[in-house]
N, C-alpha and C positions, 0 to 999 in steps of 0.2 A: 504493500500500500504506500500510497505517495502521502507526505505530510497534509493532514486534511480531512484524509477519508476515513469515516467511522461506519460503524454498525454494520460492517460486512464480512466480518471472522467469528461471531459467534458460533461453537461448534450444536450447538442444540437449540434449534431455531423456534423460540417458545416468543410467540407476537409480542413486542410491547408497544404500547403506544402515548407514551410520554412524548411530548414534544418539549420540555425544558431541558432534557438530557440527553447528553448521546452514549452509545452503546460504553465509554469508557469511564465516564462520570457515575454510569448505574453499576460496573462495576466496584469503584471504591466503596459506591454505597452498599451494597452487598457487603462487604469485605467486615465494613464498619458496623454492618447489623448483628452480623454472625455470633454465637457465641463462642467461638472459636476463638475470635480475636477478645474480646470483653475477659479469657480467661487466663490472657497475657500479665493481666495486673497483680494475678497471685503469682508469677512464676518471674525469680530475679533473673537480673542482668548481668551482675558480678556476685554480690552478697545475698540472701538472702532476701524474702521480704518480710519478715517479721523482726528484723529490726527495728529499733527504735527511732534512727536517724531515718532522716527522709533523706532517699536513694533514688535512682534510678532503676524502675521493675521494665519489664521485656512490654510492658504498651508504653510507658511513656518514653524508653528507649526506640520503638516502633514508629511513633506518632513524630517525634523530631527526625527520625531519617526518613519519612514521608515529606514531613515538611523541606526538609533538605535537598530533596531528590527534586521535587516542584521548583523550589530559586534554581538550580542549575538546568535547568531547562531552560526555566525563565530568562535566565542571564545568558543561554547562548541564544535565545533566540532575538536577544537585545543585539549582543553580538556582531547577530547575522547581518545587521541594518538593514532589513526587510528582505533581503535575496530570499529570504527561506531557509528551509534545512536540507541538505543534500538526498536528493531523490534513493529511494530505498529505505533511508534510515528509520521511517518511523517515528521519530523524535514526539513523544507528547508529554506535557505536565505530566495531566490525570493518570496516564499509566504508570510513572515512575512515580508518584507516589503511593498510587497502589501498591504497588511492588515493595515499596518502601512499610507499606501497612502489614503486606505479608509476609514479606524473609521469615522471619524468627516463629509464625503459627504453627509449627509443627515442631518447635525444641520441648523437649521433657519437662516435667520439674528440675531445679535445682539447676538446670543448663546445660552446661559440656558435660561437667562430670557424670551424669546422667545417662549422656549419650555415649560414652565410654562403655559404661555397663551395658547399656543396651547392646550395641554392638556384638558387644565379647559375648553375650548369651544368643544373639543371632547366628551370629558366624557360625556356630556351632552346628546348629541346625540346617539338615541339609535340602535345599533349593530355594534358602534362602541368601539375600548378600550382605550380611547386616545390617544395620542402623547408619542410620545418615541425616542431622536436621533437616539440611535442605530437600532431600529427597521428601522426610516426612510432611514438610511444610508444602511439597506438589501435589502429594497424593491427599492431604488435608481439602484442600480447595479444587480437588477434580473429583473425590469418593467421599470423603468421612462428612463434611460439612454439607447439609442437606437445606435445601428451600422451596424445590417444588418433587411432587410424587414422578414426574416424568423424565425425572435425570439425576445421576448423581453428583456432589458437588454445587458450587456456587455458578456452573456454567458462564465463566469469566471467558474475556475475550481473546481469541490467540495473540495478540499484542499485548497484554499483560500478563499471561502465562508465560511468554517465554522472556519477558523482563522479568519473573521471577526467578526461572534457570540462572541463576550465577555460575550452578557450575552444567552448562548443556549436556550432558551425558550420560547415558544411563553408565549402570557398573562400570570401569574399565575390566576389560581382561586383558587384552594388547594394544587398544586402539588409542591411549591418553595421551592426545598428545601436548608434552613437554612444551613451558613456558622456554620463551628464548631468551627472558630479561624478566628481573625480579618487579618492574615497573611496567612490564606488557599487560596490562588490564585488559584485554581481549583474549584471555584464557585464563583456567582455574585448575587446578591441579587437585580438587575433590570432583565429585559425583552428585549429581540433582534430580535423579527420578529412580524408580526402582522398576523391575521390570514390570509387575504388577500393573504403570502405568504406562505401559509402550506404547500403546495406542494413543493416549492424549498426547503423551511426549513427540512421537512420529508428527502426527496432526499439528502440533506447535512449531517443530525445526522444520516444516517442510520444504518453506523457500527458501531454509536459513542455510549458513557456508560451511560446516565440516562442526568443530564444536566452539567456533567463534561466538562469544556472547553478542546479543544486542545492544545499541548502542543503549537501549532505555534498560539493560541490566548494568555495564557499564557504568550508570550514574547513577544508579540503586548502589551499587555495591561501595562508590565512593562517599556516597550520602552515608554508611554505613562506617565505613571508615573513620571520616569525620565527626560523625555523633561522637566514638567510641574514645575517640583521642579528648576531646575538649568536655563535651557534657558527664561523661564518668570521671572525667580525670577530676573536675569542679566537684563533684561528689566526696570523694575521699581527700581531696584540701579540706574540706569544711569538715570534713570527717576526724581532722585534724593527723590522720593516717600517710600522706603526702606532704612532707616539709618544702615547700615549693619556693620558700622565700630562701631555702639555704641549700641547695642541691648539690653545691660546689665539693660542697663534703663526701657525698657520695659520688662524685660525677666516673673515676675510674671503675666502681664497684657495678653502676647502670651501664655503662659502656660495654664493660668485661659480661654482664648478664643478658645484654642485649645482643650484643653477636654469638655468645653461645646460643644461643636459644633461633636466631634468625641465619646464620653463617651455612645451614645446609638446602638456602633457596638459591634457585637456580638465578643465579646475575646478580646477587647481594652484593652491594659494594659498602665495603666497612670504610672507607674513608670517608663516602658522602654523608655516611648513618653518624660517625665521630664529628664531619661538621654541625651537622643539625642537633644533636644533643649539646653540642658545645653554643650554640646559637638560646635554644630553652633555656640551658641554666643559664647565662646573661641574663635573655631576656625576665627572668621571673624575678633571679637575686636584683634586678633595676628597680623592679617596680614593686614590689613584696613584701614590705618592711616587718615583717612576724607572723609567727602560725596563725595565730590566731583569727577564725575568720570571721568573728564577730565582731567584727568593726566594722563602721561606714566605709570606712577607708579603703580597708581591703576588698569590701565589698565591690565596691567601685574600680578598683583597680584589676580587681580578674576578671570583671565583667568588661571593662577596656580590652584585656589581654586577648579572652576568646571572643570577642568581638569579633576584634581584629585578627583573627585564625580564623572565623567563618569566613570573612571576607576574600581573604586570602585563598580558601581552597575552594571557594567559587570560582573565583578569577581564575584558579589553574588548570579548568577546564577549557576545551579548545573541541571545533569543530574540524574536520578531517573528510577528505571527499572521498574517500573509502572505505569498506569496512574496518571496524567497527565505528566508523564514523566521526565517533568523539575519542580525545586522549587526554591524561593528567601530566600538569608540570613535573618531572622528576623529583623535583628538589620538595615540590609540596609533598609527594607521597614521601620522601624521605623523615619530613618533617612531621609527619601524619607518625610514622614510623617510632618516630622519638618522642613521641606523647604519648602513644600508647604503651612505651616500654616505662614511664612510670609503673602505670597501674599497675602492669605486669610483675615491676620491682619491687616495689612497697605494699602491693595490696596482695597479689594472687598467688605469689612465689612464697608466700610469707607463710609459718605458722598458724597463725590463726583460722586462715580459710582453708589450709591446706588440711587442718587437725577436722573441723567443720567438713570440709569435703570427703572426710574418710567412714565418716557416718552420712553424709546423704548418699554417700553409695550401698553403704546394707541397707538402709531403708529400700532405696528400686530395685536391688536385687533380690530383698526377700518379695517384695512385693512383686514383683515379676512371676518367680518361682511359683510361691503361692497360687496366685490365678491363675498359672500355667498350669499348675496339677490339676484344680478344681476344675478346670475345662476341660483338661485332657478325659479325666473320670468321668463328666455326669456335664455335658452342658448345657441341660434344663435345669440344671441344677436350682432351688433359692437362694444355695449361698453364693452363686453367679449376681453382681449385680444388672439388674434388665437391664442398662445402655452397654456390658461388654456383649451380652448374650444378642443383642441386636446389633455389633457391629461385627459377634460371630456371625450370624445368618446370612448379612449383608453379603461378607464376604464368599459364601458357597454361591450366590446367587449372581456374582459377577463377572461375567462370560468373558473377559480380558484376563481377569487371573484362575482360567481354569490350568492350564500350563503350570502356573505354582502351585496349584493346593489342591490338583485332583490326586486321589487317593493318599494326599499329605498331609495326614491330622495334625499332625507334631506343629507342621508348619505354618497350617491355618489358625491353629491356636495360638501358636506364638507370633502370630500379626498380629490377632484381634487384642492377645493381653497389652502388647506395645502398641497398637493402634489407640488403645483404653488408655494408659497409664500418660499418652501423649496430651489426651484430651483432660486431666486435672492440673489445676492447682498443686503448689506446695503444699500450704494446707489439708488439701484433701489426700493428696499422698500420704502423710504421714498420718494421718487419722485414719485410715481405712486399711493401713500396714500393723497400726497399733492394733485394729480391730481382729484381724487376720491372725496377729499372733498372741491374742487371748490378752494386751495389756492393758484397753481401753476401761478407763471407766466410765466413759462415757455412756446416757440414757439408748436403749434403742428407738426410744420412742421420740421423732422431730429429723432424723440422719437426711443426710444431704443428698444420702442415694439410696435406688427400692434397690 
């Protein structure tokens, strides 16, 4: 499609007849009704969400790389000075923030480490390929999320599907192919559908180039980036976790942890990654005069700071008359790079979440297990609760994944437990794990699920 045209990629052509919308605006809204999304607010970002501090949870992390993903459209299409956008590309607001609303719908409770677990108990089981957010987060909004009796899924339109694919490919087994440069944002080096959804995924890449992203995943993914470096990093400043006013002190100790941790990507260059951390601690020890973030003062001045770093990695956006159309400044992704290796340093690396993350892993994996037995044995069961036992059914009933789960019990169960487990809250995971293993004292009477 040329920049312009809408309402002609819906793959399940159910009439509508809005005239204030077009077919990619009635997407976000979809996106936005779902319970799917609405159950982002129990399920963190980095920490928990039952802490005490106010953090950033996986919607309101969501909701700013939507909005983030809209200005950089916006801004190349100011850019452009009216030429337009380069034929092919696609380029629309409304889809890149969709995009931007969905990445993260389909992560676990608790986050990555979540998905860690899951995995390792997939792999296991055979015809299937693991656990994967992104992939989960495709097959969320093409099967799990439901709105009308006549199709599964949000029936989103092939331009916002495949600005969701970050990473365009189903499994690799030999076909992945390898980043040329650590700053080539038209390729990813994970997996974004499972095969379960070959058929929506086919239908989505059909006119697209090998597993080149689109340009409107391209600016999802940087919108993504960008959240993650400035609005979490602002998080744990005030968290008083991040000494941002004095980094000098640690500057060799975040260097040395940042190229272990990043030094086996393909075209990492550690001297540009050393200038831009050398650039952050300036810039912060300038303007930062104490931890402390409850002052006016400081207040003001980190909001100056990430101001001026939105700004920045808007502008580092650039239009290209090729695929994948759009590309980022180098030096900004380096600089994206050395923000995020805070959080990484002081927050995630650290004790604290790491001791924290050793127990939200028995909690998914008991919980896993558990409803894997219960279904395995008896999947009428009552101690099945009705929404796994309906997203078992679902699944015998859906003629794209006969290939995986005909005569596969093992395997059809261990979707539907991780297809279930996908669709809670932290809260409810751990309340419904407590319950599982006889430690709840909680009433039966009032539960959150039949």
């Amino acid at each position: 499609m040329s920049e312009g045209t809408v309402g002609t990629d819906r793959r399940h052509n159910v009439r509508e007849m809005d005239s204030y919308r077009d077919e990619y605006q009635r997407d976000r809204d979809r996106v936005l009704y779902s319970s799917a999304f609405r159950r982002l607010a129990g399920v963190a970002q980095v920490a928990a969400v039952n802490e005490q501090l106010v953090l950033h949870n996986r919607l309101t992390h969501s909701l700013k790389v939507a909005q983030m993903g809209r200005r950089l459209v916006q801004h190349l299409r100011r850019r452009s000075r009216g030429a337009g956008f380069p034929e092919g590309s696609d380029l629309n607001e409304d889809v890149v923030e969709t995009a931007g609303l969905v990445h993260d719908i389909g992560h676990p409770p608790f986050g990555h480490i979540a998905e860690e677990v899951l995995d390792q108990r997939l792999a296991q089981i055979s015809g299937l390929e693991g656990f994967e957010g992104n992939a989960q987060s495709f097959r969320v909004v093409t099967k799990l999320a439901r709105r009308k009796e006549e199709h599964m899924g949000l029936n989103l339109t092939q331009a916002t599907l495949n600005a969701i694919l970050k990473y365009p490919r189903l499994k690799p087994r030999d076909s992945a192919k390898p980043r040329t440069s650590w700053t080539d944002r038209g390729y990813g080096e994970k997996w974004g559908a499972y095969q379960t959804e070959w058929k929506d995924f086919e239908w989505v890449r059909n006119s697209c180039r090998d597993e080149l992203r689109s340009a409107n995943a391209v600016l999802m993914d940087w919108a993504d980036d960008i959240s993650y470096a400035t609005h979490d990093l602002e998080d744990y400043f005030r968290a008083g976790l991040i000494p941002l006013h004095n980094l000098a002190t640690d500057k060799k100790r975040i260097l040395k942890h940042g190229r272990r941790r990043l030094k086996g990507d393909v075209g990492f260059n550690e001297h540009r990654f050393r200038e831009q951390i050398d650039v952050i601690v300036d810039e912060f020890g300038e303007h930062l005069k104490s931890q402390c973030w409850d002052t006016r003062e400081n207040r003001v001045r980190m909001n100056k700071i990430t101001s001026d770093h939105l700004t920045g990695f808007v502008d580092a956006v650039r239009l290209l008359d090729e695929p994948p159309y759009v590309e980022v400044d180098q030096d900004s992704q380096y600089r994206v790079a050395a923000l995020k290796e805070l959080t990484w340093f002081y927050v995630i690396d650290r004790p604290p979440l790491a001791i924290q993350q050793e127990g939200q892993k028995r909690i998914i994996g008991s919980l896993f297990d558990r409803l894997l037995m219960c279904l395995e044995k008896s999947p009428n069961s009552p101690k099945i609760p009705i929404h796994l036992r309906v997203i078992y059914r679902d699944i015998k009933r859906d003629e794209e994944a006969n290939g995986t789960f005909k005569g596969n019990k093992e395997a059809r169960c261990a979707r539907a437990v991780t297809d279930y487990i996908c669709l809670l809250t932290e809260a409810q995971a751990v309340d419904l794990g407590k319950r599982l293993a006889g430690r709840s004292q909680s009433s039966m009477f009032g539960t959150w699920f039949n």
